[in-house]
N, C-alpha and C positions, 0 to 999 in steps of 0.2 A: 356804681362802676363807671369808668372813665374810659374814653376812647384810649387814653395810654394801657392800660390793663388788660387788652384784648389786641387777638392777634388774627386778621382774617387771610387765610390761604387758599389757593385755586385748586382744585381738585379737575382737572381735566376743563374742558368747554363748557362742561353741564354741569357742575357739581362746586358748590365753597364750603369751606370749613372757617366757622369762627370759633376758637380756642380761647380758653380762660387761661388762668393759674395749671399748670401741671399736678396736680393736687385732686385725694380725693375728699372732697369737704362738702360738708351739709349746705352752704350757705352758695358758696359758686356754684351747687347744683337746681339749689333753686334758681338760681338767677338765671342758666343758661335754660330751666323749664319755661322761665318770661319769657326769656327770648323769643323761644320756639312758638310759645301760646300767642307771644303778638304777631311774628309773620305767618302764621297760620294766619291769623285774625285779619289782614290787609289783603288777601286771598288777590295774591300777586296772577295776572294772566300769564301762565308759561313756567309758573312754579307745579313742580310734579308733588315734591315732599320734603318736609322739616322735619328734621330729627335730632332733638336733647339725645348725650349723652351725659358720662360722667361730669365733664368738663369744656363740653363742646356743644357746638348747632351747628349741623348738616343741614345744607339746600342743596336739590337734584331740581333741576330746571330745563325746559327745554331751550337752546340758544338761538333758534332762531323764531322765537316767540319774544324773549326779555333776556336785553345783557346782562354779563355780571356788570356792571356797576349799575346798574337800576338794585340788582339782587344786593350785593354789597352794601350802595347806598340806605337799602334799607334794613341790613341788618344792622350799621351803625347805629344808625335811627333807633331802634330799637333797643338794642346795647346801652346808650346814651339816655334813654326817657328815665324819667325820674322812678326810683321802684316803687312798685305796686306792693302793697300787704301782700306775703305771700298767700296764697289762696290753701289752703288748709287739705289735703289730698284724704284719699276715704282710709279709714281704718278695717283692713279684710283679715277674718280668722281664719287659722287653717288648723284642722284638727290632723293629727300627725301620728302614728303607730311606731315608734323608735325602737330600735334595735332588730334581732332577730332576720327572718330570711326579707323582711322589710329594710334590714339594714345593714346590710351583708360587709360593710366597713366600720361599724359600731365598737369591735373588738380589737383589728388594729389599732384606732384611734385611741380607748382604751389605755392600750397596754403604752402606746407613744404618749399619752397625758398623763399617766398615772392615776385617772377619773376611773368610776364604776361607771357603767349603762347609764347608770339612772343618773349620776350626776352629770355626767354629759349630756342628758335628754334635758333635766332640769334646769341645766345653764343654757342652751339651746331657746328654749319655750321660756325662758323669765325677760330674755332681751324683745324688747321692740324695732325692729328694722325699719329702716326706711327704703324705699324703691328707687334707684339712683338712675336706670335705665332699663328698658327692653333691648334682646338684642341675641345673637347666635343661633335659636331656635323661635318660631312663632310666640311672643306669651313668656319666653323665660325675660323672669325677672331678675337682675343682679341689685341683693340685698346684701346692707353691709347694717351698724359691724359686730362680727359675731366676737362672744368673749375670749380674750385673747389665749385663756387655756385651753380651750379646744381648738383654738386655729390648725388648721392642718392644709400641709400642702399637698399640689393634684397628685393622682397618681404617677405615677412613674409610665405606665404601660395605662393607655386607658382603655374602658371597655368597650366593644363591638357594641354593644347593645346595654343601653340601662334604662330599664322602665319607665313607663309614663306614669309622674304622679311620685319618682322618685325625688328626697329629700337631702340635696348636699351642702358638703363646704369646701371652700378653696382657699385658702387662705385666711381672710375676716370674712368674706366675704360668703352671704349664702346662696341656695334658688333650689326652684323644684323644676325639674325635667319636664316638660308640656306633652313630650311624646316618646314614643320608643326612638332611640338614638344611639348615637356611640356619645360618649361622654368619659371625661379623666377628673370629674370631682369624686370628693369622697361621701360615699352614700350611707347616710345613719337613718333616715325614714322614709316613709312613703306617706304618702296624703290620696283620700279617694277623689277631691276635687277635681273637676275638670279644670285646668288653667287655660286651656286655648279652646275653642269652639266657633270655627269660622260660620256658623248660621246664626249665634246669638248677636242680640242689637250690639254690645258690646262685648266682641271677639276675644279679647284677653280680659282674664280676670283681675289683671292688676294694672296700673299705669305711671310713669316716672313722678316721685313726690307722695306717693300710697306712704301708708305705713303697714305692717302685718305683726300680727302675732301668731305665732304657731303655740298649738294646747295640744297638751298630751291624750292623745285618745285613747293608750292603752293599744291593745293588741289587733282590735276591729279595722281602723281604718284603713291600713295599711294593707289590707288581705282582700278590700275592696277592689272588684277591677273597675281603674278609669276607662270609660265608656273611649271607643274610637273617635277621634274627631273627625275621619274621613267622611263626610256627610255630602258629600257632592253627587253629581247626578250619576247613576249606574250606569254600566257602559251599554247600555241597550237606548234607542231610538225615545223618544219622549211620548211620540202620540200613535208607536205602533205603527207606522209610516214609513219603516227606513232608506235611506238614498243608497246607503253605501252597506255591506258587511264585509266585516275582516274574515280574510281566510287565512292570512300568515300575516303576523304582526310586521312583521323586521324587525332588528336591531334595536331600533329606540324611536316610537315612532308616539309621538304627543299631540295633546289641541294646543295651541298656541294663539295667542293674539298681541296688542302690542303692551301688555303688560298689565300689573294687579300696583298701578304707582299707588301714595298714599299711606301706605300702612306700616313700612319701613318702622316708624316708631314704635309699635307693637313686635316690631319682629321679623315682618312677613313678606319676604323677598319678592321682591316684583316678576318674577320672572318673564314670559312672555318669547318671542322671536327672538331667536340671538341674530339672526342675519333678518334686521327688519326692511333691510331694502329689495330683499327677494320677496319676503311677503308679502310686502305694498305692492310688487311688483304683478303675483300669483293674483292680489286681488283685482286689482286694478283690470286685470286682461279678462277677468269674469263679470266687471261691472261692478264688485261691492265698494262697498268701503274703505279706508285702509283700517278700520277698526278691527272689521271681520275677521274669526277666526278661522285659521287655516290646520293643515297638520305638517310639523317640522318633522322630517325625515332624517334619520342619521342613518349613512354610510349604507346599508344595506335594506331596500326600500321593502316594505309590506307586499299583500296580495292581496284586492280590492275587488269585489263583486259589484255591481251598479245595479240596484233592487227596485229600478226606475231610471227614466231617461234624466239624464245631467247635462252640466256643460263643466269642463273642467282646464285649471290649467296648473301646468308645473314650472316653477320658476326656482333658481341658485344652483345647487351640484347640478351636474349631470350622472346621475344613477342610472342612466339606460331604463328610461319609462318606453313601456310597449302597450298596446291594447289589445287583447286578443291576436297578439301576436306581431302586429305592426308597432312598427317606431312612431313614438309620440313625439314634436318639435316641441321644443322646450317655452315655453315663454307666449303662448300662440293658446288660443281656446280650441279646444276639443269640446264635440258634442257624442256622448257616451248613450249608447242606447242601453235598456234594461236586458239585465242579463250579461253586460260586457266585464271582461274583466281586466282592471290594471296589475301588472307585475312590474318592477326594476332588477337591473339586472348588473353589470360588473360596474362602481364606482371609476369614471371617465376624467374628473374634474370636481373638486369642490367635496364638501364632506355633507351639508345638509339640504335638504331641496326642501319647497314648501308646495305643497298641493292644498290649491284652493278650489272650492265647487260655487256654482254660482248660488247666493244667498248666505255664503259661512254656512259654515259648520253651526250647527245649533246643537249645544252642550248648555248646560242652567249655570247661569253666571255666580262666581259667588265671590264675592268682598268687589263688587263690579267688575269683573272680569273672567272669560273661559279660560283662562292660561292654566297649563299643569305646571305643577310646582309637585315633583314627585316625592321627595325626600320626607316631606309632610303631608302627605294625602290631599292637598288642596287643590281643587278646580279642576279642569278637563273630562275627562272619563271617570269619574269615580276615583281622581286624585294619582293616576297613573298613566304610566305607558298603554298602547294600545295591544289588546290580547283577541286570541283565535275568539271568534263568535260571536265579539261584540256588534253591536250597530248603531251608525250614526245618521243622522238626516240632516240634512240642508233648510236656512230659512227661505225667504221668501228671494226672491230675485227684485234688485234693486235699480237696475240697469242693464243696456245690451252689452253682451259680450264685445271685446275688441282686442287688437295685436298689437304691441308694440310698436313703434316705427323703426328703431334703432334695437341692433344687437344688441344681448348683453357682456359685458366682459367676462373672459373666462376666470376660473378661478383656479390662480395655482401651487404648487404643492410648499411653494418657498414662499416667506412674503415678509416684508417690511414695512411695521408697523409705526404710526409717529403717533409719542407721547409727549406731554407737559409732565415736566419733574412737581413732586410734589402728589397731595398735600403733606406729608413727614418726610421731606427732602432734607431737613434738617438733623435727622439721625445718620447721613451719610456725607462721608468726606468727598471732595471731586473725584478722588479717582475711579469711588466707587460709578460716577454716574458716567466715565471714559469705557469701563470694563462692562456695562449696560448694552454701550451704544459698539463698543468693538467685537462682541460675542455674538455666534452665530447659535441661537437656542437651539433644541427639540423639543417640542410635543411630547409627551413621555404618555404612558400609558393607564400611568394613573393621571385623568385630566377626561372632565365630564364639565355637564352644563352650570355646574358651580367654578368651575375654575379649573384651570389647563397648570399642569406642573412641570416648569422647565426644565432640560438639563442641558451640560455640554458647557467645557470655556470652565475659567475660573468663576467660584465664586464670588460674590459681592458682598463686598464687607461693608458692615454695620459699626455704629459708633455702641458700646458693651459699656459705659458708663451711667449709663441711665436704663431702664425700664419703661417702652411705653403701656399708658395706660389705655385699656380696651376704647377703640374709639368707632365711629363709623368708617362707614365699606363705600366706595365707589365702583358704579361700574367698570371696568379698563383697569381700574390699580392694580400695580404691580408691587405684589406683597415681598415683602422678604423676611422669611423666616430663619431660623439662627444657621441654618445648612448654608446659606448664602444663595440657594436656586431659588428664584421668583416664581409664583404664583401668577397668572394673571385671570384676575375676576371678573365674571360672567354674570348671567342673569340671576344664576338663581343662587346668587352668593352668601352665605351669610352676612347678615344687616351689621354687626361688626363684628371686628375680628383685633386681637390684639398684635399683629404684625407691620411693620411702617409702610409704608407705600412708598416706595422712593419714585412713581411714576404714575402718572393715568393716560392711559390710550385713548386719541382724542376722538370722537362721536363717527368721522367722517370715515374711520377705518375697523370701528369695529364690524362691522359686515366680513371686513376681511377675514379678520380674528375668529369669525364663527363659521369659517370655513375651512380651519386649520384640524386637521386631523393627526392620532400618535404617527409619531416619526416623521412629521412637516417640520420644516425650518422656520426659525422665524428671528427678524432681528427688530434690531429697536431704534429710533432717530429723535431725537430731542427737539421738538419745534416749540413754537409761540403760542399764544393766544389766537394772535391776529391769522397765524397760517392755518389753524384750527377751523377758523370761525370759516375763511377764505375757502377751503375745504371743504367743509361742509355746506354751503352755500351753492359754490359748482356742483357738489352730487345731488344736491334734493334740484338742482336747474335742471340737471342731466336727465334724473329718474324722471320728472314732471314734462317734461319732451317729448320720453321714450312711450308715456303713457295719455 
């Protein structure tokens, strides 16, 4: 492959996309698997994570660690070296129970192919698939190509919920479901294997360049239940010791740290702090680290016992923290005697506040990180929001407490956000990128820590010529789905998605972005690289003053 034959594009400050052929092919997807295997291999400082797709290689990088043109330069590099044999990927069996309440779309499909059960299970199980990417859910693997008389397209209406361990098709294309989910593939079996398991040395059972065979197991395996993958630590204390217990959760109240980077290629969305300059900021005033895990509070804060003496602080919304009845200064260490209790109370300013205790939160790490990632049971409390009874404890104190020197800005309910067009700016004509920057969104109320769903203003129109193909997700991208309202992605976003991004919000303002609540305004401004970079530079000057 030649540097003409590739095409590398900026995804936001933090993030490139180098792009092959638009094409789904055996042969560019081994290539774009070199790719990723040798910048992995250079173990660049300030690269977070590499990720093959179809016909792409994602880098998510920190920017003010390593430019993109160090990043760039060396995806070139790479792109450019002479190919390597491709390295031969593992051959995994999956035994498969088809049809029946294992495959509760076997009959449809059926009656649309003019096939019986069995010859659709038969033509199914006689192909050898190859593994072209991970991506959507942790572990789901996208296998292609399935035989063209059973190709079937997604549902129409897809389901609330389709088993873990379920067996579908979409098109050519196949995969098994890693966990309970909503899903709009069509479902012909079920498999008892586990696909995902965040405590195994190797977390997904399959990886990009795999081959698989699915074998008909007959009616057994299918009726197998796949074990939970929530394997993370219980929401009770570790050594019996607790600092804190929950008396009223709140609203949405999680462990949080500065993210699970890395695994993106498996799947497995980083989640972490959506406002991490309030968290650095929570830890910083307790003495930890900014590693340290804190808890992200949304909108309507918890009820906190202190089951021992602490030092605590709250930093981003202002939720109205009190202690036993007094008002707590935002941003300022508090020391908590045993027995105290924190409550918040009417939402002031800002939608997520971070409470840190001195030592972090200690929760059992797992894919190297406390972050909850709820949607797949992963990390935090037992893989979820925080519930009445639970308990959590504090590590060790790493440092004295301290205050801030400087306020912090308030946060408020309108805000204007600046993005870099791109990386699939090229699905959209200018005006669409005028009707971006002229519309005043809303927050809508379907909008979580996966991503915020705008409305308001005209649609944004897309170029309906082409189809893109499923590619990787950046943090900040502003998706556009065929409705014309954009999406804008968060932490805990799925790792791709097949929607264009006509935009990515650049590093320096997502703090803002994750402070935006339903019914917050929000617009959009089209800047550079350079204003990005500039931006970002002054806030970590600012933060690193204030602390």
């Amino acid at each position: 492959m030649n540097g003409d034959a590739i095409r590398i594009r900026e995804a936001g400050d933090s993030g490139v996309l180098l792009e092959c052929d638009p094409v789904i092919d055996v042969s560019i997807n081994a290539r774009v698997i070199a790719i990723a295997d040798a910048m992995r291999a250079r173990r660049i400082a300030g690269v977070r994570d590499v990720v093959s797709t179809f016909r792409s290689v994602a880098v998510y990088f920190d920017p003010l660690l390593v430019s993109i043109d160090a990043v760039t330069d060396a995806l070139r590099s790479a792109a450019n070296a002479p190919a390597a044999p491709a390295a031969g990927g593992r051959v995994v069996e999956v035994p498969v129970s088809y049809g029946g309440e294992a495959g509760p779309d076997m009959s449809e499909l059926a009656t649309r192919t003019g096939l019986t059960d069995i010859e659709i299970a038969r033509r199914h199980a006689e192909t050898t698939y190859r593994v072209f990417m991970l991506g959507f859910l942790p572990g789901f693997a996208y296998m292609a190509s399935v035989d063209e008389r059973i190709a079937a397209p997604r549902r129409v209406s897809p389901r609330v919920r389709v088993p873990a361990g379920s067996v579908a098709i979409a098109g050519r294309q196949t995969g098994i479901y890693p966990l309970d989910s909503p899903g709009g593939w069509q479902i012909i079996g079920r498999t008892s294997l586990r696909v995902f398991d965040p405590m195994r040395t190797e977390p997904c059972l399959f990886a990009p360049g795999d081959s698989v065979r699915f074998v008909d197991a007959g009616h057994n395996a299918g009726h197998l239940k796949v074990a939970s993958t929530n394997t993370s630590a219980p929401g009770f204390s570790r050594t019996g010791n607790p600092t804190v217990t929950v008396i009223a959760p709140g609203l949405f109240t999680t462990v949080q740290d500065e993210g699970r980077w890395g695994h993106q290629a498996s799947g497995i969305s980083p989640a972490g702090a959506l406002d991490l300059i309030s968290h650095r900021l929570a830890n910083a005033v307790v003495g930890n680290s900014r590693a340290a895990a804190t808890l992200e509070i949304t909108l309507q804060g918890p009820e906190l016992r202190f089951d021992r003496d602490a030092v605590i602080a709250v930093a981003g919304a202002d939720l109205g923290p009190t202690i036993d009845g007094a008002s707590l200064r935002q941003t300022a260490a508090t020391r908590c005697r045993a027995g105290s209790v924190l409550r918040f109370g009417d939402r002031r300013t800002g939608t997520r506040a971070y409470l840190a205790l001195s030592g972090g939160i200690d929760v059992a790490p797992v894919l190297g990180s406390r972050s909850t990632h709820a949607m797949t049971g992963v990390g935090g409390v037992a893989g979820r929001q925080l519930r009445a009874g639970d308990t959590l404890e504090s590590g060790e104190p790493a440092a004295s407490a301290r205050s801030p020197v400087i306020a912090v800005e308030p946060r408020l309910r309108a805000v204007r956000l600046r993005a870099i067009a791109g990386p699939q700016d090229d699905f959209f004509a200018p005006a669409a990128f005028a009707i971006l920057q002229q519309t005043q969104f809303h927050v809508s109320a379907q909008s979580n820590r996966m991503g915020y769903r705008l409305t308001g203003g005209q649609p944004i129109p897309r170029n309906t010529d082409r189809e893109m193909i499923s590619d990787a997700t950046f943090p900040g991208g502003l998706q556009i789905p065929p409705s014309g309202e954009p999406i804008l992605l968060m932490a805990d976003r799925q790792t791709t998605g097949g929607y264009p991004q006509i935009a990515t919000v650049i590093t320096a303002d997502l703090p803002a972005a994750a402070q935006l609540a339903p019914g917050d305004s929000v617009q959009f401004e089209l800047c550079s690289r350079a204003d990005a970079i500039s931006a970002l530079v002054a806030q970590e000057a600012r933060l690193l003053a204030s602390i």
